[in-house]
Backbone of each chain as ProteinMPNN parsed JSONL, in Angstrom:
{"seq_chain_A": "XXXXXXXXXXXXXXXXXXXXXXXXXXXXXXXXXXXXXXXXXXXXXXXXXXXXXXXXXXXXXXXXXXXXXXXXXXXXXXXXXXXXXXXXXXXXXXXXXX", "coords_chain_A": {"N_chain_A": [[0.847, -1.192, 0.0], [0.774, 2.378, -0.836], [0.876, 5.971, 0.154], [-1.423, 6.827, -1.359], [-3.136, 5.461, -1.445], [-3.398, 4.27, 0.957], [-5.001, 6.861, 1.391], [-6.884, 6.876, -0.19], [-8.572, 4.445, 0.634], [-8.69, 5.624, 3.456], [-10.987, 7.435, 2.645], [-12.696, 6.624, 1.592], [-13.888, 5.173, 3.68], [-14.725, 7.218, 4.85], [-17.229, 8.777, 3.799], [-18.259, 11.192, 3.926], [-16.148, 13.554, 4.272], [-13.886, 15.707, 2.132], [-11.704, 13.982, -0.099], [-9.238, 15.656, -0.551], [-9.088, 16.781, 2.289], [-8.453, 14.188, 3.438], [-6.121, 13.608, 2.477], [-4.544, 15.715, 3.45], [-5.013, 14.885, 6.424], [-3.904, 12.501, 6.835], [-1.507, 13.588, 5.983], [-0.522, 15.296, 7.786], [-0.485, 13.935, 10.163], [1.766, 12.622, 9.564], [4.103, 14.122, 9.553], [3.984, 15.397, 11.906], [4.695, 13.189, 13.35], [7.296, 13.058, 12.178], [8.662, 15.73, 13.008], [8.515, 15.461, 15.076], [10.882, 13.831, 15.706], [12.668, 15.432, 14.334], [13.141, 16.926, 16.258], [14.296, 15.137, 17.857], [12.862, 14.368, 19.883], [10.499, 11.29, 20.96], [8.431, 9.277, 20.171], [5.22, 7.89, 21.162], [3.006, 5.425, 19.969], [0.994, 3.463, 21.542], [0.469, 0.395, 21.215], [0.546, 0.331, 18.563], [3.494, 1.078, 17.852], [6.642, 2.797, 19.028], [8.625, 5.405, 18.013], [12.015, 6.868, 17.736], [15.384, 8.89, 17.912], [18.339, 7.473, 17.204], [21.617, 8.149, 18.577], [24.468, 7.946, 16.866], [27.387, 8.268, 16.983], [30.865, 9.479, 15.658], [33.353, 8.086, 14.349], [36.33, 5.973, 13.542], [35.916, 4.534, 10.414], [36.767, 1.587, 8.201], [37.379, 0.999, 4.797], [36.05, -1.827, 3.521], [37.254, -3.382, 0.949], [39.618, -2.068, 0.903], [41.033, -1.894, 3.15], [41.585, 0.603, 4.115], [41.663, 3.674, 6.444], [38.772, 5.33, 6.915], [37.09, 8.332, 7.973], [34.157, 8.609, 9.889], [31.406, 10.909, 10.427], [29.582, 11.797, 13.484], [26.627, 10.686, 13.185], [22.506, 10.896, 13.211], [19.979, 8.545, 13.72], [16.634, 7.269, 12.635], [14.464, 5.456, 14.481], [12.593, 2.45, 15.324], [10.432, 0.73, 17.124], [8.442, -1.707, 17.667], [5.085, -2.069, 18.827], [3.461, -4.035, 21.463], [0.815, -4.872, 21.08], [0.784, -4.829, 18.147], [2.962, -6.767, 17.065], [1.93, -8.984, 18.87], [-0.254, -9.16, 16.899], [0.561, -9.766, 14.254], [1.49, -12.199, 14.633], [-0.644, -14.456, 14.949], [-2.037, -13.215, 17.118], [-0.616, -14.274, 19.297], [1.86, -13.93, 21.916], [5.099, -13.825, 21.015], [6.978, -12.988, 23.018], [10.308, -10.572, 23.12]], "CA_chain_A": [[0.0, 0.0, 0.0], [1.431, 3.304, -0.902], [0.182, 6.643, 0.682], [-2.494, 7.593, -1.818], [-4.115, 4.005, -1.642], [-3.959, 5.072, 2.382], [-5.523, 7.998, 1.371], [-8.282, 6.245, -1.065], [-9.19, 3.54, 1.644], [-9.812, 6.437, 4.267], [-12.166, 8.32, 1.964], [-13.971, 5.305, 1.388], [-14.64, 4.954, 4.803], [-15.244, 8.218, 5.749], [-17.748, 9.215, 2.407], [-18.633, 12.935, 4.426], [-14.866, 13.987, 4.115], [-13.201, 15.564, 0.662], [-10.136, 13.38, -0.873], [-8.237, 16.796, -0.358], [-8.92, 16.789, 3.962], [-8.236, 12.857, 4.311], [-4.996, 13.809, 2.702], [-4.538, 16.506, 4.875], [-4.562, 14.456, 7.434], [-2.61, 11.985, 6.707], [-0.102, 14.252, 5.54], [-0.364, 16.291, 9.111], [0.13, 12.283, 11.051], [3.059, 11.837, 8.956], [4.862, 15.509, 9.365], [3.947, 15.417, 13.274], [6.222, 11.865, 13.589], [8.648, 13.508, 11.422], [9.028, 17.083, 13.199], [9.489, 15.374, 16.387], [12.144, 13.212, 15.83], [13.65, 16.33, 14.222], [13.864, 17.769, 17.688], [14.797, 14.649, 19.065], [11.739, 13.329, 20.609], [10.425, 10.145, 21.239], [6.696, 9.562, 19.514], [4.857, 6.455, 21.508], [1.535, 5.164, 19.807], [0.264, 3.146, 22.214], [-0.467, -0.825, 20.667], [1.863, -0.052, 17.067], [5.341, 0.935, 18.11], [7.531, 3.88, 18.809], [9.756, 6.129, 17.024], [12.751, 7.658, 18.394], [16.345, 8.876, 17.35], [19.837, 6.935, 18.462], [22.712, 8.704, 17.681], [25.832, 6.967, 16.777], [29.131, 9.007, 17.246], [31.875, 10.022, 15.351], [34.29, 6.592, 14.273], [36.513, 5.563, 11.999], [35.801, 3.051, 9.629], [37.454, 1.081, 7.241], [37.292, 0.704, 3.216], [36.49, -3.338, 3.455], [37.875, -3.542, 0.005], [41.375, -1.97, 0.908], [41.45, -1.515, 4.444], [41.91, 2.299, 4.374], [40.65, 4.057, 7.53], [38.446, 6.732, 6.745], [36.761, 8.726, 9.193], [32.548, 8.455, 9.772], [31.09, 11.404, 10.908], [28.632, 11.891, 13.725], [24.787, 11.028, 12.495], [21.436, 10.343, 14.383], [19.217, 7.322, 12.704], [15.249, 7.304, 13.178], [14.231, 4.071, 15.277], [11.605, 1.856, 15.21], [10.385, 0.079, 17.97], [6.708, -2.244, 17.253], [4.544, -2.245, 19.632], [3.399, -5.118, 21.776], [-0.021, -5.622, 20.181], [1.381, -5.032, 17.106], [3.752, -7.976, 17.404], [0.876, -10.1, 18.518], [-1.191, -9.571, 15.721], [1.676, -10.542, 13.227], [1.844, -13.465, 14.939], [-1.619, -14.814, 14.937], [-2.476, -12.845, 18.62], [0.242, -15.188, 20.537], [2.907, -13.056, 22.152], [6.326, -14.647, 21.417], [8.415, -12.053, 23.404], [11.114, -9.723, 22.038]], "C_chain_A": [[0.887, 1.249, 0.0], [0.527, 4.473, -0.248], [-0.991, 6.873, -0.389], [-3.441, 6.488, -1.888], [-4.516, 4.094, -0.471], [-5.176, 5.786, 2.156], [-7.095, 7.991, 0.665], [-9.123, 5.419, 0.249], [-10.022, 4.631, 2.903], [-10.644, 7.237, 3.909], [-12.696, 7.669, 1.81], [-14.826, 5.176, 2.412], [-15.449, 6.342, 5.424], [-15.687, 9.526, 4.416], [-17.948, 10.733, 2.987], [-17.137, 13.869, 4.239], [-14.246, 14.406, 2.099], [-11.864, 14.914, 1.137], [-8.998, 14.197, 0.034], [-8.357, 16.829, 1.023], [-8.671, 15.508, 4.271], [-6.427, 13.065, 3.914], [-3.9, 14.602, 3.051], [-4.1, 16.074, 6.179], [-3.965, 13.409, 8.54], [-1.327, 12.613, 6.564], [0.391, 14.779, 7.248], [0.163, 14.839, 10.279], [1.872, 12.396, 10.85], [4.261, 13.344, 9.424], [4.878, 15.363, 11.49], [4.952, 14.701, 13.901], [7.638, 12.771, 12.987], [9.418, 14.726, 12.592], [9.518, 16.663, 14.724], [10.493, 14.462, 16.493], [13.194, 13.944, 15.236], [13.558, 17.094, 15.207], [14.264, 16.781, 18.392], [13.777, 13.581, 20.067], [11.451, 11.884, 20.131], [8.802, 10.332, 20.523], [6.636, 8.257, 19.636], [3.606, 6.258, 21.259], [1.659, 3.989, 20.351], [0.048, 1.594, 21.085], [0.214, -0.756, 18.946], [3.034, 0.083, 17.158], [5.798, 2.442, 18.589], [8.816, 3.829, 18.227], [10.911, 7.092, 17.712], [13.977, 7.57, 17.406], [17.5, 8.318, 18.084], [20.838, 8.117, 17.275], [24.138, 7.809, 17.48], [26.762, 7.784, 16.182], [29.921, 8.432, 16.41], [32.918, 8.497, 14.864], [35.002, 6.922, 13.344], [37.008, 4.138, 11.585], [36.711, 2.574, 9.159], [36.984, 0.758, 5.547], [37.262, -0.974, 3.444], [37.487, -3.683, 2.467], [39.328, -3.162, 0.73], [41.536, -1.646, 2.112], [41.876, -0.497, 4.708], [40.864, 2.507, 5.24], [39.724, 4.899, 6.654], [37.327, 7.163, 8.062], [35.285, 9.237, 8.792], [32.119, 9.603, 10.108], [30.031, 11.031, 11.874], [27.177, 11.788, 13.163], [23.758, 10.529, 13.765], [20.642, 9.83, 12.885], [17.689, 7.086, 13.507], [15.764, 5.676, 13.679], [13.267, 3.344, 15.204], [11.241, 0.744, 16.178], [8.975, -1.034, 17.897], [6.634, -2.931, 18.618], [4.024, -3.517, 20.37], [2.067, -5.751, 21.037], [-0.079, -5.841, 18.847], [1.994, -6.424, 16.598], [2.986, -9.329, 17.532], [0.264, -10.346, 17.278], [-1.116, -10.396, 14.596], [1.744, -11.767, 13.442], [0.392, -14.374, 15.575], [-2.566, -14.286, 16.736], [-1.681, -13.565, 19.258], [1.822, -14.396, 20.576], [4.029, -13.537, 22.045], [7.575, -13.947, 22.272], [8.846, -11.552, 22.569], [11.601, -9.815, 20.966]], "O_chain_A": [[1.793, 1.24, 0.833], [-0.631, 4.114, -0.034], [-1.843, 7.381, 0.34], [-4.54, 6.667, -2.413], [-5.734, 4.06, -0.292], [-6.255, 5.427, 2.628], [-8.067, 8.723, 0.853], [-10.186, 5.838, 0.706], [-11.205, 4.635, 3.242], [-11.193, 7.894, 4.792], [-13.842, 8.115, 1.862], [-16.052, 5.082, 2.352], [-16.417, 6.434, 6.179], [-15.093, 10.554, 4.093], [-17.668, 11.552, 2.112], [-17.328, 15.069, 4.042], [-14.232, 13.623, 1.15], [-11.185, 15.092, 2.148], [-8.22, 13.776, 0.89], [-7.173, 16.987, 1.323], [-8.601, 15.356, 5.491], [-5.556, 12.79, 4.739], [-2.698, 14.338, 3.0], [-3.217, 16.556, 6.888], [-3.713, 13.288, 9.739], [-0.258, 12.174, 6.989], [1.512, 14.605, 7.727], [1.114, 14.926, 11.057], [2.815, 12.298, 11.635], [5.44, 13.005, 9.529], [5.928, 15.245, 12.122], [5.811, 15.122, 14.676], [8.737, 12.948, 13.512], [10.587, 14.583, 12.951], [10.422, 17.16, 15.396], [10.994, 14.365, 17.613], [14.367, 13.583, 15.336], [14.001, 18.219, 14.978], [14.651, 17.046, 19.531], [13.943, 12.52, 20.669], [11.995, 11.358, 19.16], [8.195, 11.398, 20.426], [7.282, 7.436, 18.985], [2.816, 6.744, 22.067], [2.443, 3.242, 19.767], [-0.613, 1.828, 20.074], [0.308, -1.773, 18.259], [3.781, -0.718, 16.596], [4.929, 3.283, 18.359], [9.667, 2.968, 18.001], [10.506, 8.132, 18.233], [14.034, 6.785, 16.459], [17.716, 8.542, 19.275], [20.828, 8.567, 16.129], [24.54, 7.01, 18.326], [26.874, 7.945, 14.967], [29.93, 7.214, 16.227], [32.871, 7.837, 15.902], [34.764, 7.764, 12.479], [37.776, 3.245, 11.943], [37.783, 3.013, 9.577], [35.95, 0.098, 5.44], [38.363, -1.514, 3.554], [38.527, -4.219, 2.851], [40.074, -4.079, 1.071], [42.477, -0.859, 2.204], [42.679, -0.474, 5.641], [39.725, 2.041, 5.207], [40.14, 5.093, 5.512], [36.888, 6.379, 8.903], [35.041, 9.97, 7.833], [33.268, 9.789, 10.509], [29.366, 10.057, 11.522], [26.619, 12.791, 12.719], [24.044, 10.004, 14.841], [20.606, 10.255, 11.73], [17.588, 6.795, 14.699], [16.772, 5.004, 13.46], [12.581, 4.142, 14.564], [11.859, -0.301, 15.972], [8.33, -0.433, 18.755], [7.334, -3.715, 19.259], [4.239, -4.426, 19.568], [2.102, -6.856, 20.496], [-0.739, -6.734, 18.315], [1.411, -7.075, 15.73], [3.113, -10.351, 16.858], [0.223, -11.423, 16.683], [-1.879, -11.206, 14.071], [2.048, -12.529, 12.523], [0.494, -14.913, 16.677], [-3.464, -14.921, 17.289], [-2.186, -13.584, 20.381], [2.65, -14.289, 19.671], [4.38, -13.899, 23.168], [8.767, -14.252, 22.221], [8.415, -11.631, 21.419], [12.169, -8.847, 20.461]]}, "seq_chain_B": "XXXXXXXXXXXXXXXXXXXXXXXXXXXXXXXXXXXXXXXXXXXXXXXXXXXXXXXXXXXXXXXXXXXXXXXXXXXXXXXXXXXXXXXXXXXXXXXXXXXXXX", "coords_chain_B": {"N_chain_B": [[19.126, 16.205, 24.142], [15.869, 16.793, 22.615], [13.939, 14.669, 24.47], [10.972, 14.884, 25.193], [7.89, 13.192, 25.095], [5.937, 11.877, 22.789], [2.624, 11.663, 21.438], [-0.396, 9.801, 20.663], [-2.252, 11.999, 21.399], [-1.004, 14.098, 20.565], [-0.807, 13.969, 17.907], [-3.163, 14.043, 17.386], [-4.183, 16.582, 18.164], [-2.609, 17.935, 16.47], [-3.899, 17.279, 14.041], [-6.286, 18.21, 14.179], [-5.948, 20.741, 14.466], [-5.229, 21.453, 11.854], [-7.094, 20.333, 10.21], [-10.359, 21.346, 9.197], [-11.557, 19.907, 11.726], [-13.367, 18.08, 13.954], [-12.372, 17.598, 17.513], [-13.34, 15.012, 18.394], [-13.194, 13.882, 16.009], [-10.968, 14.357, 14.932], [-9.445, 12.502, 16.702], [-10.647, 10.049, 16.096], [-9.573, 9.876, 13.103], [-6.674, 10.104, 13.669], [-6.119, 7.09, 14.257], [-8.105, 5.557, 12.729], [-6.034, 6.091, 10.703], [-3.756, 4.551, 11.672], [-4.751, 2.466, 11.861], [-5.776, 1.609, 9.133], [-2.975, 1.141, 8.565], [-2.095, -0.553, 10.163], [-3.446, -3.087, 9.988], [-3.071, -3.187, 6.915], [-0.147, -4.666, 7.218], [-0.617, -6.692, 8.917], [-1.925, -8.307, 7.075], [0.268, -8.888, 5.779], [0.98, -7.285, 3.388], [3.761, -4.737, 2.639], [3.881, -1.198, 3.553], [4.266, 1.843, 2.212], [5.625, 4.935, 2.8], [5.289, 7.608, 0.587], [8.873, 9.679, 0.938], [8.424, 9.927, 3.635], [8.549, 7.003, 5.039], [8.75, 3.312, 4.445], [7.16, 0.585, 6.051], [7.53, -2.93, 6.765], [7.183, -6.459, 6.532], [8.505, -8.699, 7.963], [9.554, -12.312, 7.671], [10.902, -14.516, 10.132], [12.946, -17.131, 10.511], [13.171, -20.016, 12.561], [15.454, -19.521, 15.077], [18.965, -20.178, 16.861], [18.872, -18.904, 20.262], [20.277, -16.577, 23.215], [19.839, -16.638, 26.824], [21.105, -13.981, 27.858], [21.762, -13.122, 30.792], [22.08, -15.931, 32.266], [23.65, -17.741, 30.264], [22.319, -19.128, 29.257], [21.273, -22.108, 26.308], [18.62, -20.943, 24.321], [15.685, -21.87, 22.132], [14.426, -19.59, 19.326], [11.166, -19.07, 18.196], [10.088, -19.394, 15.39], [9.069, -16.235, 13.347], [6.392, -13.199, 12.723], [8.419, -10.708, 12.047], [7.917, -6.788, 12.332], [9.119, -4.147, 10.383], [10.518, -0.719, 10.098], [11.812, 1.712, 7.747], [13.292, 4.082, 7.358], [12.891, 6.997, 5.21], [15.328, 8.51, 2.963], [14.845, 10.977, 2.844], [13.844, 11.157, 4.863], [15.465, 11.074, 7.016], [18.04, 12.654, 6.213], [16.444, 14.898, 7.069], [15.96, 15.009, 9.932], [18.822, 14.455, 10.341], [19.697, 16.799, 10.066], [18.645, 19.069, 10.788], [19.232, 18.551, 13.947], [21.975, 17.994, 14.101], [22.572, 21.13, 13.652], [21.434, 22.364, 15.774], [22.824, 21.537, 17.962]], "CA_chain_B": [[18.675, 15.731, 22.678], [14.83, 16.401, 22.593], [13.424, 14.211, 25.359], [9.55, 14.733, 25.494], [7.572, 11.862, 24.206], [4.781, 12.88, 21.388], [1.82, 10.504, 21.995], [-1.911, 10.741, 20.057], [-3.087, 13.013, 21.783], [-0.104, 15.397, 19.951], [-1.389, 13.511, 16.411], [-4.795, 14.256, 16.934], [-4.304, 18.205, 18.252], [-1.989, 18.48, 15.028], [-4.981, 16.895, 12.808], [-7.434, 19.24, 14.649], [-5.505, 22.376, 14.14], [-4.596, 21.717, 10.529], [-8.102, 20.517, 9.342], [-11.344, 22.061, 10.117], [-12.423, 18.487, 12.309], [-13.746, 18.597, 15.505], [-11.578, 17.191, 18.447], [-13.184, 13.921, 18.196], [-13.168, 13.188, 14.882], [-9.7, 14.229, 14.391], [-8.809, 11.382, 16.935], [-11.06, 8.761, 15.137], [-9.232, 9.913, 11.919], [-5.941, 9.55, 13.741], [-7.057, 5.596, 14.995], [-8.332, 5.271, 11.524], [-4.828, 6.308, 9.956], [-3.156, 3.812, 12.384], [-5.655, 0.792, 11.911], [-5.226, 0.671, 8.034], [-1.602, 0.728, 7.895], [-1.732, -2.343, 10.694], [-4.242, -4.047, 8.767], [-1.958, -4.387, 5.804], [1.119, -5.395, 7.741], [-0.87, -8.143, 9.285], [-2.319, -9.327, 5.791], [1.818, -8.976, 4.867], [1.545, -6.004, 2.722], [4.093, -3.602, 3.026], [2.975, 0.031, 3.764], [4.944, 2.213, 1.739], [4.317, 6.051, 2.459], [6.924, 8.667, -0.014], [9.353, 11.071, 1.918], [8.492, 9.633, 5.587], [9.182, 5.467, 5.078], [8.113, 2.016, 4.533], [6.535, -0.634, 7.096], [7.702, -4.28, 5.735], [6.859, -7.16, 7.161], [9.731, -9.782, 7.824], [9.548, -13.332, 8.171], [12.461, -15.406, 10.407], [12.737, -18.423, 10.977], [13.931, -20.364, 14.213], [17.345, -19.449, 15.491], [19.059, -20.193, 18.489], [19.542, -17.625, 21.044], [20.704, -17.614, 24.497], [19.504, -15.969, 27.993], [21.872, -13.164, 28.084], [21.733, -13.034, 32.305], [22.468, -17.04, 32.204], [24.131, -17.97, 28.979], [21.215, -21.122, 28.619], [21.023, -21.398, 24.834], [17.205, -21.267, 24.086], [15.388, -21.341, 20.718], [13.71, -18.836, 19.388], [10.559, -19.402, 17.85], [9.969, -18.584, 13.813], [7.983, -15.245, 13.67], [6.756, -12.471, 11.337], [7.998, -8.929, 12.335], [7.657, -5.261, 11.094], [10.422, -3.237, 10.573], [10.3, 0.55, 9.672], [12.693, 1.993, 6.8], [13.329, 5.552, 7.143], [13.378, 7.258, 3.783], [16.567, 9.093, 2.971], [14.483, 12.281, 2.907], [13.651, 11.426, 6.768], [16.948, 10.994, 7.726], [18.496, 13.818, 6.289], [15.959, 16.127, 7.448], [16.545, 14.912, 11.132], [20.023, 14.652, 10.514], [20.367, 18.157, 9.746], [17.728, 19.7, 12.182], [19.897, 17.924, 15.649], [23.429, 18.666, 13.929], [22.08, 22.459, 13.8], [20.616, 21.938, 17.155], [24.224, 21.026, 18.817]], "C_chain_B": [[17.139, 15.647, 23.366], [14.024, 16.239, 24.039], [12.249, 14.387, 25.727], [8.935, 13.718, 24.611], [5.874, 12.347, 23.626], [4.23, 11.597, 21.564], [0.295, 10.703, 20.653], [-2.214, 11.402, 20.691], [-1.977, 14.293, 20.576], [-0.178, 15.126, 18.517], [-2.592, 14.269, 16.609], [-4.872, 15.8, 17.003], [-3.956, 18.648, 16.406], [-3.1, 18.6, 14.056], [-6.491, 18.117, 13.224], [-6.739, 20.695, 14.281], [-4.999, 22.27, 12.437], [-5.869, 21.39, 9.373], [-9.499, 20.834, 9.968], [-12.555, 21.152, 10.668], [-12.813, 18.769, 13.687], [-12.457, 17.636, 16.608], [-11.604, 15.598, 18.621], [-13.001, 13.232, 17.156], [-11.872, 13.512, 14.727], [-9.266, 12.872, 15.046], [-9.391, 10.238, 16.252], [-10.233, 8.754, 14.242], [-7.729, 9.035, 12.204], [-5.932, 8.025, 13.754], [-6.713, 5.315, 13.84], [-7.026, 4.822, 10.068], [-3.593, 4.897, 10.207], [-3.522, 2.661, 11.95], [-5.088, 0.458, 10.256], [-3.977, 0.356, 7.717], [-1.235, -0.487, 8.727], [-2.406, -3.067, 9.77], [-3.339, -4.458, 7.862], [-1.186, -4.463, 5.766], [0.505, -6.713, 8.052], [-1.405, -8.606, 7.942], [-0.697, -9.564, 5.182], [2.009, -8.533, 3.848], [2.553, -5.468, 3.054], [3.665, -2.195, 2.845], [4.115, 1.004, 3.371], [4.98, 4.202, 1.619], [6.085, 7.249, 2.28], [7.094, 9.652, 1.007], [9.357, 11.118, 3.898], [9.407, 7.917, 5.949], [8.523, 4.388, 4.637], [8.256, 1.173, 5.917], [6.864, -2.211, 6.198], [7.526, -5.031, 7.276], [7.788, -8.436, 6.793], [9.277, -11.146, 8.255], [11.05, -14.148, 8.546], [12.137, -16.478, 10.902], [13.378, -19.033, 12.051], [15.286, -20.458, 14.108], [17.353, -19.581, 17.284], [19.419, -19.054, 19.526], [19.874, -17.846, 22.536], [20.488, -15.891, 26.015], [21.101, -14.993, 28.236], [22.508, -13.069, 30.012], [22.442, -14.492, 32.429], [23.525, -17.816, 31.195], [23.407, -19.119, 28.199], [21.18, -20.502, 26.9], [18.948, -21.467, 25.087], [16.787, -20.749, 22.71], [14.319, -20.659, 20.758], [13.031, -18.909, 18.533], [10.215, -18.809, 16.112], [9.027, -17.651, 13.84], [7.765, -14.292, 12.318], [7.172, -11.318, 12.331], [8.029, -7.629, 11.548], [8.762, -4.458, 11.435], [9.867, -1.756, 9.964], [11.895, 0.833, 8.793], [13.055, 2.761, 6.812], [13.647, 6.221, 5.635], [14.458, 8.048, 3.645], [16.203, 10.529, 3.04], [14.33, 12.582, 4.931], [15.046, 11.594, 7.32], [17.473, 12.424, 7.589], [18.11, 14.888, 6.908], [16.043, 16.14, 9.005], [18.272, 14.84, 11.372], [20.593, 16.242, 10.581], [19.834, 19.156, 10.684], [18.654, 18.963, 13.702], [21.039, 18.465, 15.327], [23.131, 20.427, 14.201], [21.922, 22.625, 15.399], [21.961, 21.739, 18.214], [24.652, 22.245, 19.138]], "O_chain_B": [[16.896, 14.877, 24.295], [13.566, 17.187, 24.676], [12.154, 14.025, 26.9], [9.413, 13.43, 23.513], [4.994, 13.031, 24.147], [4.898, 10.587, 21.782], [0.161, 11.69, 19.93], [-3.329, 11.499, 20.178], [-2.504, 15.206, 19.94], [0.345, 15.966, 17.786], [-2.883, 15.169, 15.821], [-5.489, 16.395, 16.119], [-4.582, 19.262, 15.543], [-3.33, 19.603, 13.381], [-7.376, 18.586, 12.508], [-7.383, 21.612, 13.772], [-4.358, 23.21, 11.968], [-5.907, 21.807, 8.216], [-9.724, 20.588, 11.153], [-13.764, 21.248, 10.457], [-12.459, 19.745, 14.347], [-11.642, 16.987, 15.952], [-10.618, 14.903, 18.865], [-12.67, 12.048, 17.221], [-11.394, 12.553, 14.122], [-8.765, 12.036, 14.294], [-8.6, 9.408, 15.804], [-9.75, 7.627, 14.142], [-7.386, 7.996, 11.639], [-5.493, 7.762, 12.634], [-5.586, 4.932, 13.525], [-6.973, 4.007, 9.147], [-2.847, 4.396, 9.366], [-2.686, 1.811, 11.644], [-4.32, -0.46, 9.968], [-3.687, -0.465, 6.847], [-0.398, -1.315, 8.367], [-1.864, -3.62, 8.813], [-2.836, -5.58, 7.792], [-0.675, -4.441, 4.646], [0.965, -7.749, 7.572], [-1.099, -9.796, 7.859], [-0.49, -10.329, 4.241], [2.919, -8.955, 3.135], [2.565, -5.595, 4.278], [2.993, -2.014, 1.829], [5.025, 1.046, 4.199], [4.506, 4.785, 0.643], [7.082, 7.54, 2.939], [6.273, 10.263, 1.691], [9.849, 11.764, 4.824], [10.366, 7.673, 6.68], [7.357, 4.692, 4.383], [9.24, 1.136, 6.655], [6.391, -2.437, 5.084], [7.622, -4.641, 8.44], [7.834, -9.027, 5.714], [8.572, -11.163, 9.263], [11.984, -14.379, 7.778], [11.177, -16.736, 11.627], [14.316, -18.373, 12.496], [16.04, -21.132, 13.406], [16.626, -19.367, 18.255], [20.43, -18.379, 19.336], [19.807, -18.948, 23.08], [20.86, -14.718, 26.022], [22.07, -15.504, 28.796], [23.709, -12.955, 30.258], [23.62, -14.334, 32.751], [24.254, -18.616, 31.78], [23.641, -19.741, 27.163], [21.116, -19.382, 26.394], [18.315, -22.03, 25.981], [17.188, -19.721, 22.163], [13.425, -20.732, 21.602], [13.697, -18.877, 17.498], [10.158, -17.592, 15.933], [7.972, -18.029, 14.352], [8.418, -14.343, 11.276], [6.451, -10.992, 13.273], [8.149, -7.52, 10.328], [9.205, -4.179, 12.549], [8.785, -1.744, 9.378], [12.932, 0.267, 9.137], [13.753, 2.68, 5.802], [14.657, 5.883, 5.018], [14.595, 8.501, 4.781], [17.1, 11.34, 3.272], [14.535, 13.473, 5.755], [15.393, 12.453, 8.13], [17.427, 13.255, 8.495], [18.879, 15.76, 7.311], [16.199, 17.259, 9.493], [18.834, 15.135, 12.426], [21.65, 16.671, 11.044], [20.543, 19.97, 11.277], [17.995, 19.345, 14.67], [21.41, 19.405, 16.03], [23.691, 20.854, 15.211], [22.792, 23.297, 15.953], [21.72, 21.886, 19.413], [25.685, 22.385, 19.793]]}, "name": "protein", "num_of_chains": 2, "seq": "XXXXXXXXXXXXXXXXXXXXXXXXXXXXXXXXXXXXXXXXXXXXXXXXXXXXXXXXXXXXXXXXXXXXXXXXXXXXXXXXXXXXXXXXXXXXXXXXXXXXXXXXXXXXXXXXXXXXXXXXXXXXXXXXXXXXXXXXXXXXXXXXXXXXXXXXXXXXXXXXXXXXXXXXXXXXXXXXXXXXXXXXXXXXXXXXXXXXXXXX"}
């Protein structure tokens, strides 16, 4: 499913809504997750997963091919954490742990 | 770095202040937004949405693993799970908003 098939399915359901406000507000979901993990925050829905940023410091690597160092910079990498009922569901409702 | 945790309630205000819904229907909408993209992870779609990421749905099969606290090996059962992708547009744009931010 790509976003505008999102965006078809919830206009289907929700026939009182224009096209143009369901993807509105999808768009406004998706920008909300985004804007706070560009400050850093943590964003926990409840039963699908959270989203947070790790950062991983400064190194230096290596060229596998020729074994030349070179040096990584500092970055921060979104996260993805799935939620516990999430997890069930995937797995026919039976919780297998982490 | 950050440190407040963004919940629905901070989806649904957003969806209320950006379209002209009432307070409850923005949270249904949020819900709504949530439910179909589980839905077709659990049918084993992936959920593919441009400029934010993809949702895929992995299948593994039994490996052994071992009680970290104890060292017991114990196996670990074949499962499906969901991973998130970040798109290279997400990244950068948090990469560059925190580096700034330092």
């Amino acid at each position: 499913m790509i976003k505008s098939e999102l965006v078809q399915r919830l206009a289907e359901r929700n026939p009182h809504l224009y096209q143009r406000d369901v993807e509105h507000i999808v768009n406004a979901v998706l920008d909300e997750v985004g804007h706070a993990l560009m400050r850093g925050d943590r964003v926990e829905l409840r039963g699908f997963g959270a989203f947070s940023v790790k950062n991983r410091p400064s190194r230096t690597g290596r060229n596998p091919r020729t074994g030349q160092k070179v040096a990584v910079t500092e970055k921060y990498v979104p996260f993805f954490k799935t939620g516990k009922e999430m997890r069930e569901r995937l797995n026919d409702g039976v919780d297998l742990g982490d | 770095m950050g440190g407040k945790t963004v919940t629905r309630a901070d989806l649904c205000e957003a969806v209320y202040q950006k379209v002209g819904l009432s307070r409850t229907e923005s949270a249904d909408l949020v819900e709504m937004v949530l439910d179909e993209i589980s839905d077709c992870l659990v049918r084993g779609e992936s959920v593919k949405l441009s400029s934010f990421g993809s949702f895929l749905v992995r299948q593994k099969g039994e490996r052994i693993g071992r009680n970290p606290k104890t060292g017991e090996e114990v196996p670990i059962s074949p499962r499906r799970v969901m991973v998130f992708k970040p798109s290279n547009v997400l990244k950068q744009k948090i990469n560059q908003a925190l580096a700034e931010a330092e």
